[in-house]
C-alpha positions, 0 to 999 in steps of 0.5 A: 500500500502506497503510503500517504501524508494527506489527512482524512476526514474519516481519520479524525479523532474522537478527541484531542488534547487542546491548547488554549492561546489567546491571540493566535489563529490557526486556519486549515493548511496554514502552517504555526510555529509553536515554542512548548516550555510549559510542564502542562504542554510538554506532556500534551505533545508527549500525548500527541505524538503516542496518539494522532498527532492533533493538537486543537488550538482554540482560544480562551473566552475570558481575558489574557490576564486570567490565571491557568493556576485557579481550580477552575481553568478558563472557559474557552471558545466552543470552535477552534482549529486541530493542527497536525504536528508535522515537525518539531525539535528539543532544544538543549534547555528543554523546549520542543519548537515544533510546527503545526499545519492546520488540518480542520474546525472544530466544535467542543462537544465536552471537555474531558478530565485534565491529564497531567495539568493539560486539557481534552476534549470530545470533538465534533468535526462534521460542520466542517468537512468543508475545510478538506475542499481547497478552493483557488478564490478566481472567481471575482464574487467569491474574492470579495466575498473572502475578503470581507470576512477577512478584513474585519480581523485584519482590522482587529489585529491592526494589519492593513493589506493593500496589495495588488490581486493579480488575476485572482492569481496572487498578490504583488506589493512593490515597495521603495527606499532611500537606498540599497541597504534599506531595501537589503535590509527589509527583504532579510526581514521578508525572508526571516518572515518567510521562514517563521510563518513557512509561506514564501514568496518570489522577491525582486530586489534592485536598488531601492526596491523590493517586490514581492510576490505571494501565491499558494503553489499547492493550489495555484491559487490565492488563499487566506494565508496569502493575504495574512502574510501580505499583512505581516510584510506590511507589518514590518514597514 
């Protein structure tokens, strides 16, 4: 039998560790890096790895100031997003960098009891099975409809995007400077980006000017993730 790196719908776990981060989002195909150093989420990756390898990253409802170490946890967000673990690596102080690419949605059907400081939960996939059909967003009418559910959060992360869509095919920004060194010095940090998020672009550098173009080869198309890296490139202006 052929093997196969694809995830499945009809594979998904009855229930996963989850990992309750406020501020982070995790979209199906989009790729996270994550910095484990916490006893609680060093046994949930232990728990991952023995098991299926999904880590469901959803946020916590109440504010970032509350405490994990009151009795009782804080209460989360019913739908978050499973992330598969596709890499991770021990660091020689006793951290797991690790990376996870978003796989599905999800809605907490019931949490289970904590196990080892880290928390489980029963899941229910089946309203988003959608999230296995890779749409390319050509078609005009469903871009704009995309976009108007996106700009709301890049709003409410403080990100601008006023990138050129080309052809509903990808993106491209041209950005200018005061010399070659400054533009030298911003596409490091587009490529240092780059790396961190894994989504890379094709960058034109010339004197006092960086162009840079972003697309999803996998589906030779755009996607959300395409649009949140212009948003993080723009960032580091």
């Amino acid at each position: 039998m052929l093997y196969c790196f694809d995830n499945k719908f009809e594979e998904l776990p009855e229930s996963i560790p989850l990992f309750p981060l406020n501020k982070v989002l995790l979209l199906p195909r989009a790729k996270l890096p994550l910095n484990l150093f916490e006893n609680r989420y060093l046994h949930m990756f232990d728990y991952a790895l023995k098991n299926d390898r999904y880590i469901g990253m959803v946020q916590p409802s109440e504010p970032s100031g509350s405490s994990y170490n009151n009795e009782k946890p804080p209460s989360l967000y019913t739908i978050g997003c499973a992330g598969f673990v596709t890499a991770f690596s021990q660091t020689n102080d006793k951290r797991y960098e690790i990376i996870l690419e978003g796989v599905c949605r999800f809605k907490i059907k019931k949490e289970l009891e904590i196990k080892n400081g880290f928390r489980r939960a029963n899941i229910q996939w089946s309203k988003f099975k959608s999230d296995f059909k890779v749409e390319k967003l050509k078609i005009k009418e469903k871009r704009e409809e995309f976009l108007k559910i996106l700009r709301p959060f890049l709003e409410k992360m403080s990100m601008k995007v006023d990138w050129e869509v080309i052809e509903g095919h990808h993106l491209e920004k041209e950005y200018t400077f005061k010399n070659f060194a400054d533009a030298l010095a911003f596409t490091n940090q587009v490529g240092a980006l780059a790396e961190e998020i894994f989504h890379h672009p094709d960058i034109y550098l010339a004197w006092g000017k960086v162009k840079i173009t972003v697309w999803t080869h996998k589906i030779d198309g755009l996607n959300e993730a395409d649009f949140i890296f212009a948003a993080k490139a723009d960032a580091l202006i």
